[in-house]
VOPAGU-2260 file (C-alpha; in pm, 1 decimal, decimal comma):
REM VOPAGU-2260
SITE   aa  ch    i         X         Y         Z
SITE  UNK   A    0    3074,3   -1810,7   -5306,2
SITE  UNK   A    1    3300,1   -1660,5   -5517,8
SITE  UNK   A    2    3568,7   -1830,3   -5344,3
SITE  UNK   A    3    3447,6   -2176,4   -5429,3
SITE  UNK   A    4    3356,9   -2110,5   -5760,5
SITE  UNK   A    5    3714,3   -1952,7   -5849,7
SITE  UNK   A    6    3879,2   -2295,5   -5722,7
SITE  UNK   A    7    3645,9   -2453,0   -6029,7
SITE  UNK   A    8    3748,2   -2235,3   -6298,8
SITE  UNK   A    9    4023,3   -2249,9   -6553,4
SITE  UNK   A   10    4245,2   -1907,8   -6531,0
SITE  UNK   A   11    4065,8   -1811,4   -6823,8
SITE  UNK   A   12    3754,6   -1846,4   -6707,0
SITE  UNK   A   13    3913,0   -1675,1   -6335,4
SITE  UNK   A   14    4012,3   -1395,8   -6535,8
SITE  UNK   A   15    3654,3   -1358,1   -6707,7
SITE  UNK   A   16    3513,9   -1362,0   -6402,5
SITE  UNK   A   17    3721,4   -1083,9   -6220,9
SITE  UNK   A   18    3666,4    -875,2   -6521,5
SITE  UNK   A   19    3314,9    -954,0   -6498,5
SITE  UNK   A   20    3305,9    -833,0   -6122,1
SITE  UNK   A   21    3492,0    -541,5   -6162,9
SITE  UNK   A   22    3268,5    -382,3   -6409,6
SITE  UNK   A   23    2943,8    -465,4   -6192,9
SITE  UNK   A   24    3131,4    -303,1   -5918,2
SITE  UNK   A   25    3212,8       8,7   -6151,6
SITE  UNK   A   26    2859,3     -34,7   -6271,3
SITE  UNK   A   27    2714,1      13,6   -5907,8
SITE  UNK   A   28    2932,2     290,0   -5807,3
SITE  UNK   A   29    2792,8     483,8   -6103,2
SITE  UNK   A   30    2427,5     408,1   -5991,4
SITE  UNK   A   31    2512,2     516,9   -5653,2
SITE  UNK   A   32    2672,4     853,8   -5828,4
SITE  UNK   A   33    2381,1     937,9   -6019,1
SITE  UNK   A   34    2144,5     901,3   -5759,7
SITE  UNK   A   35    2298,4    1128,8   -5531,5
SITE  UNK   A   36    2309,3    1395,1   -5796,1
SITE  UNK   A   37    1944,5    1330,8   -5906,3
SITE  UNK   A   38    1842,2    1330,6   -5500,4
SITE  UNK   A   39    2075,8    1670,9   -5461,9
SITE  UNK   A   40    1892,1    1854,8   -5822,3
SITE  UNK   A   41    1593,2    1730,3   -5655,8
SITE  UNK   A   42    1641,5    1886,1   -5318,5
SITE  UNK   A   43    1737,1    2196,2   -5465,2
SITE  UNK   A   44    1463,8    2222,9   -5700,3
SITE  UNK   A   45    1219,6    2182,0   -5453,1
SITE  UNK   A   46    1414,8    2474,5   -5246,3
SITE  UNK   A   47    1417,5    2708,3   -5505,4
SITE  UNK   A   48    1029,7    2650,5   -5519,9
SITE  UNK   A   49     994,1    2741,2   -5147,9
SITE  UNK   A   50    1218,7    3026,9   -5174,1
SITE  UNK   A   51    1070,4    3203,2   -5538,7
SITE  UNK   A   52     744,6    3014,3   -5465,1
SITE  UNK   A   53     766,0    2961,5   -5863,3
SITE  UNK   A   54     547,6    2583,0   -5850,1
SITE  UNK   A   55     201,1    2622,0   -5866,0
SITE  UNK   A   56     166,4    2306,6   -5613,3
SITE  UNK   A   57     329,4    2605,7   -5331,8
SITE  UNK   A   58      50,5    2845,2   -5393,6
């Protein structure tokens, strides 16, 4: 799709566009980032708790 829309685009408006889709890909990889740090604090966290036995939700 982006293909066919490139071929209908002035350069400026091809140029626009890449910038466009490289910060949505920069944008994404971020996300991904951050959620696999949240899931890993997460994970720990809750190992900690079975370990210590610290949350009241273990007792």
């Amino acid at each position: 799709m982006c293909d066919t829309l490139e071929k209908r685009l002035s350069a400026d408006d091809k140029k626009l566009l890449n910038e466009i889709t490289d910060m949505q890909g920069m944008l994404s990889e971020t996300m991904v980032a951050e959620s696999y740090i949240q899931g890993f604090c997460d994970c720990t966290e809750l190992i900690i708790d079975v370990m210590i036995g610290s949350s009241e939700n273990l007792k």
